[in-house]
LUMLUMDREN-2810 file (N, C-alpha, C; in Angstrom, 1 decimal):
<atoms>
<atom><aa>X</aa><ch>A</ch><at>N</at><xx>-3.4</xx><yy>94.0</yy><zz>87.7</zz></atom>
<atom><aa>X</aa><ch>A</ch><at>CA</at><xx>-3.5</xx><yy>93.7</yy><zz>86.2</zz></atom>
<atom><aa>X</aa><ch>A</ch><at>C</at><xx>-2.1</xx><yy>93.7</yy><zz>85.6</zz></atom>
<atom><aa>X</aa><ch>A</ch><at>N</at><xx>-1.2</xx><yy>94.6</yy><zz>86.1</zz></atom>
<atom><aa>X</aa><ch>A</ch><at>CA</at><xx>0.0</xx><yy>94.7</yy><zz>84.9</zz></atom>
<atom><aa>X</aa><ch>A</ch><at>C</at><xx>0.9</xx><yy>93.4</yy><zz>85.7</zz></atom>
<atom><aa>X</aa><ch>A</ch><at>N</at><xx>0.9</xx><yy>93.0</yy><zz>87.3</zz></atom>
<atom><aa>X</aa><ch>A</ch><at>CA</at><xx>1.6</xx><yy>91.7</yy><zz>87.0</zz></atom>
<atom><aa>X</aa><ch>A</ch><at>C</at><xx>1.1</xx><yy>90.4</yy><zz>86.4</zz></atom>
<atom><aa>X</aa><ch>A</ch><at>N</at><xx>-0.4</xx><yy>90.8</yy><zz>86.0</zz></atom>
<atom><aa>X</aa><ch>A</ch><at>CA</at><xx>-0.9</xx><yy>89.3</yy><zz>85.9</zz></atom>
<atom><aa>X</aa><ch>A</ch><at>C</at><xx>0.0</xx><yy>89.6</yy><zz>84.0</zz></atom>
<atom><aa>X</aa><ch>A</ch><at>N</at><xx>-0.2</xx><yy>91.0</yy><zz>83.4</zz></atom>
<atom><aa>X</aa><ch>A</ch><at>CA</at><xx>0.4</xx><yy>90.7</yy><zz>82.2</zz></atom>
<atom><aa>X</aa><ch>A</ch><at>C</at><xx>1.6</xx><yy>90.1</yy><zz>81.7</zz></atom>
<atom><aa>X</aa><ch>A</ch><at>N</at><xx>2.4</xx><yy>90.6</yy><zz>82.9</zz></atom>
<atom><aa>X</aa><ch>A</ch><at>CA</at><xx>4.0</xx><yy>90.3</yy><zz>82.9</zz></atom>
<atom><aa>X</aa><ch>A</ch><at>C</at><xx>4.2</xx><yy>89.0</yy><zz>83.0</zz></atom>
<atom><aa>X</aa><ch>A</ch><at>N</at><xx>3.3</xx><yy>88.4</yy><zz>83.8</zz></atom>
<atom><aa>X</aa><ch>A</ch><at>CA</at><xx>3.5</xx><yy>87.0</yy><zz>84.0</zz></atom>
<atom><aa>X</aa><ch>A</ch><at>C</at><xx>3.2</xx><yy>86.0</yy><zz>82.5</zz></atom>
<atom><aa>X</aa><ch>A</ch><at>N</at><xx>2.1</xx><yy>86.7</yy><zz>82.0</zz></atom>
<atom><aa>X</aa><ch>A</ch><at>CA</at><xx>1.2</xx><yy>86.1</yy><zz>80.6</zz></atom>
<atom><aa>X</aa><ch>A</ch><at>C</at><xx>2.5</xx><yy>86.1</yy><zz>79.5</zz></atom>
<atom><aa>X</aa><ch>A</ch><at>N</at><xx>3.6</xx><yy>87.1</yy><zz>79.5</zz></atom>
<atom><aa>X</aa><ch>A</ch><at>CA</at><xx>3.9</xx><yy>87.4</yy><zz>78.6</zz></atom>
<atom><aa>X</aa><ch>A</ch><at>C</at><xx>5.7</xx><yy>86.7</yy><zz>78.6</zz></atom>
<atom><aa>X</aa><ch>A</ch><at>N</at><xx>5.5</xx><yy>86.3</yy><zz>80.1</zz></atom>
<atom><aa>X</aa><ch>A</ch><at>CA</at><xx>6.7</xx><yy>85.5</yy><zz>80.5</zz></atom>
<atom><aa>X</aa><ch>A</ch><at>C</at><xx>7.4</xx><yy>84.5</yy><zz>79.7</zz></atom>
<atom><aa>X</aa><ch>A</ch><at>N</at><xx>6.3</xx><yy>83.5</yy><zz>78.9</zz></atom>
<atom><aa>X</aa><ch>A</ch><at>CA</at><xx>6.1</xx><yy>82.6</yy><zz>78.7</zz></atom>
<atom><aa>X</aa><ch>A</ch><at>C</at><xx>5.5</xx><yy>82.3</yy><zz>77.4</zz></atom>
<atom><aa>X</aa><ch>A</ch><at>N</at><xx>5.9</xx><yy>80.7</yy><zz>76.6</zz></atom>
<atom><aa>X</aa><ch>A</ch><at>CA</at><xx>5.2</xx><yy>81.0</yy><zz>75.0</zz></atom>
<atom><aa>X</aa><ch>A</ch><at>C</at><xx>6.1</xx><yy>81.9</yy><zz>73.9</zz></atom>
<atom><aa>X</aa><ch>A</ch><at>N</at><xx>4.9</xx><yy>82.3</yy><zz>73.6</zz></atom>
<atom><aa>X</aa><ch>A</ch><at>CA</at><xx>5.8</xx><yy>82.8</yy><zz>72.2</zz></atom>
<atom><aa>X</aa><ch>A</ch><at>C</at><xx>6.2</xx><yy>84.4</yy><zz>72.4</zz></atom>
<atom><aa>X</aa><ch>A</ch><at>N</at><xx>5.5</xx><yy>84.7</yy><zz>73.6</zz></atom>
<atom><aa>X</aa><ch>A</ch><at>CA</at><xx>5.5</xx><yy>86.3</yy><zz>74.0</zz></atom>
<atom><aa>X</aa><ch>A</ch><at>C</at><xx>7.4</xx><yy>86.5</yy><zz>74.4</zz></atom>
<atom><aa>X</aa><ch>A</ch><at>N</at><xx>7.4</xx><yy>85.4</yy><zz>74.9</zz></atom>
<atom><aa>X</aa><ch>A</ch><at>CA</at><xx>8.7</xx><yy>85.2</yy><zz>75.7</zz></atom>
<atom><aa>X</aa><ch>A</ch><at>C</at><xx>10.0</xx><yy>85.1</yy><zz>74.9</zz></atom>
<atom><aa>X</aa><ch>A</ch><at>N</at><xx>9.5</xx><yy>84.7</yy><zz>73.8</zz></atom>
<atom><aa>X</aa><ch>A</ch><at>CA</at><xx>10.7</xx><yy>84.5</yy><zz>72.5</zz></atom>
<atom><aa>X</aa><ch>A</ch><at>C</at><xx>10.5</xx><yy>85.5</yy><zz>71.6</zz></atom>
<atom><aa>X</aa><ch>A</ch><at>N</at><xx>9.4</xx><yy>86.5</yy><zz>71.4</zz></atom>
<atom><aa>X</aa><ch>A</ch><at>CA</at><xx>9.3</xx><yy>87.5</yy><zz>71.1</zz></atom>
<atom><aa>X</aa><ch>A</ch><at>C</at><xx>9.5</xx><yy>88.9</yy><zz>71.7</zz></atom>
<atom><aa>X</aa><ch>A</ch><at>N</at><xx>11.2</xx><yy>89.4</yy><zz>71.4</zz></atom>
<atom><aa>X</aa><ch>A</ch><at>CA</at><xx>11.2</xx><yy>90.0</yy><zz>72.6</zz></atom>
<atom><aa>X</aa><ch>A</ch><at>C</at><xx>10.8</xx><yy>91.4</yy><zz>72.0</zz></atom>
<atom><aa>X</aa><ch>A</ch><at>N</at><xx>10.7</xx><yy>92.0</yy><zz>71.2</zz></atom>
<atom><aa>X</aa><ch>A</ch><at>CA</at><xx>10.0</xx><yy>93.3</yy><zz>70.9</zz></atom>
<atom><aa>X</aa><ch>A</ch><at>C</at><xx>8.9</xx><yy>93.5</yy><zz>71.2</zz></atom>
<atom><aa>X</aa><ch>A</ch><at>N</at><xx>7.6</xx><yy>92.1</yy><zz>70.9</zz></atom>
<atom><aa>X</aa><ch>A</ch><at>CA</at><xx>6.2</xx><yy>92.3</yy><zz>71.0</zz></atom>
<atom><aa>X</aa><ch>A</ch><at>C</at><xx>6.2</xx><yy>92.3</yy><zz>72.6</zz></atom>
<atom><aa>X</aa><ch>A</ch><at>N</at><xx>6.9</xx><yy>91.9</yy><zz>73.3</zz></atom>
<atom><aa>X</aa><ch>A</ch><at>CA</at><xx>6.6</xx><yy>91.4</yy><zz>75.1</zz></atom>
<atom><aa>X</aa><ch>A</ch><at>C</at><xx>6.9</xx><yy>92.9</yy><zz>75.5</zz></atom>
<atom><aa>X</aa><ch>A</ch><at>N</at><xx>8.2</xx><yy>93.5</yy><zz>75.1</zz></atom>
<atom><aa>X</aa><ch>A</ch><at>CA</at><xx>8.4</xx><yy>94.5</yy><zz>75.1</zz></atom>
<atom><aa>X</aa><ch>A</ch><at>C</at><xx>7.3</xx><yy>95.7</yy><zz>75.2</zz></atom>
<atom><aa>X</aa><ch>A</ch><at>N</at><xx>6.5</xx><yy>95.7</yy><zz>74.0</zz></atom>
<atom><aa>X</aa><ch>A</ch><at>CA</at><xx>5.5</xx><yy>96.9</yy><zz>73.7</zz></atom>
<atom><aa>X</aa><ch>A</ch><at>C</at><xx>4.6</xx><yy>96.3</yy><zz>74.9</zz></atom>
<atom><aa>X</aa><ch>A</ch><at>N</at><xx>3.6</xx><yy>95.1</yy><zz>74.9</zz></atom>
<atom><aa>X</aa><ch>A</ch><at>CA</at><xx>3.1</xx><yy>94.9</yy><zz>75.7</zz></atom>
<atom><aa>X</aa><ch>A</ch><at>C</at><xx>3.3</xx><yy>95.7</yy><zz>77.1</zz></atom>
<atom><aa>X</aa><ch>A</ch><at>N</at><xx>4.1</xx><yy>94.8</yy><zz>77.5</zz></atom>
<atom><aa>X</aa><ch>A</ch><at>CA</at><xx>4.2</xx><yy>95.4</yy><zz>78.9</zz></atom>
<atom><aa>X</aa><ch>A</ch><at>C</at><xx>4.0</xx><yy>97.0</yy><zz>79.1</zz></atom>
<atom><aa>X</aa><ch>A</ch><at>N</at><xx>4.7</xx><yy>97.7</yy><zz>77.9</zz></atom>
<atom><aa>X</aa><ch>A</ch><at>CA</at><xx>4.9</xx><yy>98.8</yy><zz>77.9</zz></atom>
<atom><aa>X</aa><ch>A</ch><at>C</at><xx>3.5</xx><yy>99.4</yy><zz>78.2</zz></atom>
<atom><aa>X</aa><ch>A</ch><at>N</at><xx>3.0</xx><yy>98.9</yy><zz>77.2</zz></atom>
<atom><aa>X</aa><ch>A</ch><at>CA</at><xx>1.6</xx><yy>99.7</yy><zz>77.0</zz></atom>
<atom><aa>X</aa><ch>A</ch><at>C</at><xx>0.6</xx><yy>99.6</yy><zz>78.4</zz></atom>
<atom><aa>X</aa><ch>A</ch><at>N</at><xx>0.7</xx><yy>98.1</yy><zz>78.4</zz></atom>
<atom><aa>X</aa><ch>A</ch><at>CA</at><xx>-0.1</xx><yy>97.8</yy><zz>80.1</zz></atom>
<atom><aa>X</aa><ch>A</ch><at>C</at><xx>0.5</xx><yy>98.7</yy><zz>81.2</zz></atom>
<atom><aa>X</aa><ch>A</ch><at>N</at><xx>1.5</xx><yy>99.2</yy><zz>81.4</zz></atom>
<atom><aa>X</aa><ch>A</ch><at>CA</at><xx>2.5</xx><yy>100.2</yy><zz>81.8</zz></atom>
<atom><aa>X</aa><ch>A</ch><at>C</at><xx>1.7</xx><yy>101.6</yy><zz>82.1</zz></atom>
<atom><aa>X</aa><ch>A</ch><at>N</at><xx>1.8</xx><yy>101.9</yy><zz>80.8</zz></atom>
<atom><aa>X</aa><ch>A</ch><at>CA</at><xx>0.9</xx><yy>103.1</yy><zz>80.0</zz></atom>
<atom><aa>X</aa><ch>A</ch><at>C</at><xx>-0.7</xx><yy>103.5</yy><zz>80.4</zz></atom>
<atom><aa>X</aa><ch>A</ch><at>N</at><xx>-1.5</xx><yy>102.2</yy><zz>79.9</zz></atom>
<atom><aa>X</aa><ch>A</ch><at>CA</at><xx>-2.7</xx><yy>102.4</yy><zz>80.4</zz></atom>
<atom><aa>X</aa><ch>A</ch><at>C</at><xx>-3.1</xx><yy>102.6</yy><zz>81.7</zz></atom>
<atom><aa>X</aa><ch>A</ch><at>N</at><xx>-2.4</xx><yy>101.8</yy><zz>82.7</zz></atom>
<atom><aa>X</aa><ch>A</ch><at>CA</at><xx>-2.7</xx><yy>101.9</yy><zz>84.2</zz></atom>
<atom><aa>X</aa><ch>A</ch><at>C</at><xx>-1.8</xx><yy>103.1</yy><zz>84.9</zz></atom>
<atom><aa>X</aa><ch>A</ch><at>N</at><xx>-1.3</xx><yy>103.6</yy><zz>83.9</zz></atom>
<atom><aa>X</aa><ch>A</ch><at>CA</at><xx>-0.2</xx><yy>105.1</yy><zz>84.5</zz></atom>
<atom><aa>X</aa><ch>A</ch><at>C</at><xx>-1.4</xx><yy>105.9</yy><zz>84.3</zz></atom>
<atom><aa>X</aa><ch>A</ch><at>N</at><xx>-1.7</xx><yy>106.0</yy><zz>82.9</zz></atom>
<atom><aa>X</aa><ch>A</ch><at>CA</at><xx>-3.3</xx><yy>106.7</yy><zz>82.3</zz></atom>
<atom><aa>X</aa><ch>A</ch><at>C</at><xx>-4.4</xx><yy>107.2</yy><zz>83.0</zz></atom>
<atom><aa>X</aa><ch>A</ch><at>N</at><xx>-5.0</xx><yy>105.8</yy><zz>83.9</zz></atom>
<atom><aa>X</aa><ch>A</ch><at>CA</at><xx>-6.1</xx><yy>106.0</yy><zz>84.6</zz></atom>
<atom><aa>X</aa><ch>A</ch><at>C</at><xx>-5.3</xx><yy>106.1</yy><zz>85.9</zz></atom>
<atom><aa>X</aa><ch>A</ch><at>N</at><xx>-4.2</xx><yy>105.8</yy><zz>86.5</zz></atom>
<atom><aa>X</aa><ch>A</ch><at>CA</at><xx>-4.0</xx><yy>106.8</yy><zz>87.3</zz></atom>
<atom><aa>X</aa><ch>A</ch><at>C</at><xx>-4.1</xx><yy>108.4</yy><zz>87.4</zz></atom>
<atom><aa>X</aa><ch>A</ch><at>N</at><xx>-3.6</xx><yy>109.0</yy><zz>86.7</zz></atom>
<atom><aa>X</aa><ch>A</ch><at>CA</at><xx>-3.4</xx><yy>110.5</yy><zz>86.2</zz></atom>
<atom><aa>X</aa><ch>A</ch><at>C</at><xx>-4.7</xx><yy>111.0</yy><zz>86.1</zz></atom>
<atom><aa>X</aa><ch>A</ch><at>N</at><xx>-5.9</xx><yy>110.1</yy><zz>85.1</zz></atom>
<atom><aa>X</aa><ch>A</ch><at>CA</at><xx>-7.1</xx><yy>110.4</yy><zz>85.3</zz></atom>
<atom><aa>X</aa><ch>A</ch><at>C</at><xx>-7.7</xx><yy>110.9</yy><zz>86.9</zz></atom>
<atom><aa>X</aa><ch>A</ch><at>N</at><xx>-7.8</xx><yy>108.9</yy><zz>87.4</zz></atom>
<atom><aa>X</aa><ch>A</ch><at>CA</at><xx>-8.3</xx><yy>109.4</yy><zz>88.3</zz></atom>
<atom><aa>X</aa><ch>A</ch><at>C</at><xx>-8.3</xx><yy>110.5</yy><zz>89.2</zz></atom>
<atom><aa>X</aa><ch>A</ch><at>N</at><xx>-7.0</xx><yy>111.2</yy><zz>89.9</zz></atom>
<atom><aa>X</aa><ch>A</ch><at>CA</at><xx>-6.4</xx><yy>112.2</yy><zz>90.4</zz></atom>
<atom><aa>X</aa><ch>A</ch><at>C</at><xx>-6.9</xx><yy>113.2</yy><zz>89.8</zz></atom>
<atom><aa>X</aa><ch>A</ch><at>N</at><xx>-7.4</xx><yy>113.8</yy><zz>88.3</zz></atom>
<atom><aa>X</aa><ch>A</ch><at>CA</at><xx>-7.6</xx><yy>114.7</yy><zz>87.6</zz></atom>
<atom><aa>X</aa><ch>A</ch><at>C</at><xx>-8.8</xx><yy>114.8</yy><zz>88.0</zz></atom>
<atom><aa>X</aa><ch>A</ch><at>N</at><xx>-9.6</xx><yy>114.3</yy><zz>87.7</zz></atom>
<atom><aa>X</aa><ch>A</ch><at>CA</at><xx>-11.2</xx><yy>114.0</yy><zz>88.1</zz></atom>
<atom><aa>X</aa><ch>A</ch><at>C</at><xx>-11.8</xx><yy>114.2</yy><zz>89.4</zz></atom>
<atom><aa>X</aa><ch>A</ch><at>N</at><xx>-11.6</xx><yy>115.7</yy><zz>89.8</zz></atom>
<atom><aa>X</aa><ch>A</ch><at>CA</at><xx>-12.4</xx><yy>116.0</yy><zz>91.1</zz></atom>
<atom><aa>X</aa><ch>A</ch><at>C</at><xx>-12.4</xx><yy>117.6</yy><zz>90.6</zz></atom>
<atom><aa>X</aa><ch>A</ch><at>N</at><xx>-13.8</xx><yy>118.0</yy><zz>91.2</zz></atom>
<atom><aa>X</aa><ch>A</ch><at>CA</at><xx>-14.3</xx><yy>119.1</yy><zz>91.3</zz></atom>
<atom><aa>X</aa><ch>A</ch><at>C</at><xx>-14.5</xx><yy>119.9</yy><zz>90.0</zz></atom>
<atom><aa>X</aa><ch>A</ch><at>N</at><xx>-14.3</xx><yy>120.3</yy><zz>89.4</zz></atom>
<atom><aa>X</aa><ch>A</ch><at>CA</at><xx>-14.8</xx><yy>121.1</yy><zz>88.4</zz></atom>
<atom><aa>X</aa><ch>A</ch><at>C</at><xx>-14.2</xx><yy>120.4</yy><zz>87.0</zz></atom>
<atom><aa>X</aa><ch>A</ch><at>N</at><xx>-12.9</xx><yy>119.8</yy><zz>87.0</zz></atom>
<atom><aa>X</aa><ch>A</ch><at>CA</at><xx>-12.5</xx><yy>119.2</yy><zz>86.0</zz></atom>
<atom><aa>X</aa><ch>A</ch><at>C</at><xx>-13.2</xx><yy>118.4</yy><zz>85.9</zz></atom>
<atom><aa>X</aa><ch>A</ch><at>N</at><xx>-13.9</xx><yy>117.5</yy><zz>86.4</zz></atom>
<atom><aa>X</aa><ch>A</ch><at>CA</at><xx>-14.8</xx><yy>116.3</yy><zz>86.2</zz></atom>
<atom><aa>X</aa><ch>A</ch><at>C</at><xx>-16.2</xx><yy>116.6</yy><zz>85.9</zz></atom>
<atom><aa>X</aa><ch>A</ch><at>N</at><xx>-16.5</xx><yy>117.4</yy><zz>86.3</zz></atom>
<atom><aa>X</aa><ch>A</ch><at>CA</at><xx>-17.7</xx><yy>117.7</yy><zz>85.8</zz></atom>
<atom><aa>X</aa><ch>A</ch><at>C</at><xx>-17.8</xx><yy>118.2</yy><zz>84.4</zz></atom>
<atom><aa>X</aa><ch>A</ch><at>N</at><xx>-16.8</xx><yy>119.6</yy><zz>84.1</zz></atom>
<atom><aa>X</aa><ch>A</ch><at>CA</at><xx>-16.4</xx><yy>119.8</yy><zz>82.5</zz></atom>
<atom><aa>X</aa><ch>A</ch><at>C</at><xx>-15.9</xx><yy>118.2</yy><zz>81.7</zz></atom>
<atom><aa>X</aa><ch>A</ch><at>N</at><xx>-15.7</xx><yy>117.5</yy><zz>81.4</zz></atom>
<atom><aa>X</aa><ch>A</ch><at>CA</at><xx>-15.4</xx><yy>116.1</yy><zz>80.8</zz></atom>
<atom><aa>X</aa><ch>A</ch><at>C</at><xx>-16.5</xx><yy>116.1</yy><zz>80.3</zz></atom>
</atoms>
């Protein structure tokens, strides 16, 4: 997912926009850092308390 975003953001207006391409990436960055850290969290008793 985060290369297909990098690539989206390559290009167009994302690309001449360099603050918004910026946050982007970042955030796509962010979310799949996210549900990494989730997933790892999520065994045995932590997961069940959720």
């Amino acid at each position: 997912m985060t290369p297909a975003i990098y690539q989206a953001t390559a290009t167009g207006s994302f690309a001449k926009d360099f603050g918004l391409r910026d946050q982007i990436q970042r955030a796509t960055v962010s979310v799949m850092s996210n549900f990494a850290e989730g997933f790892s969290e999520a065994s045995g008793q932590n997961f069940i308390s959720s």
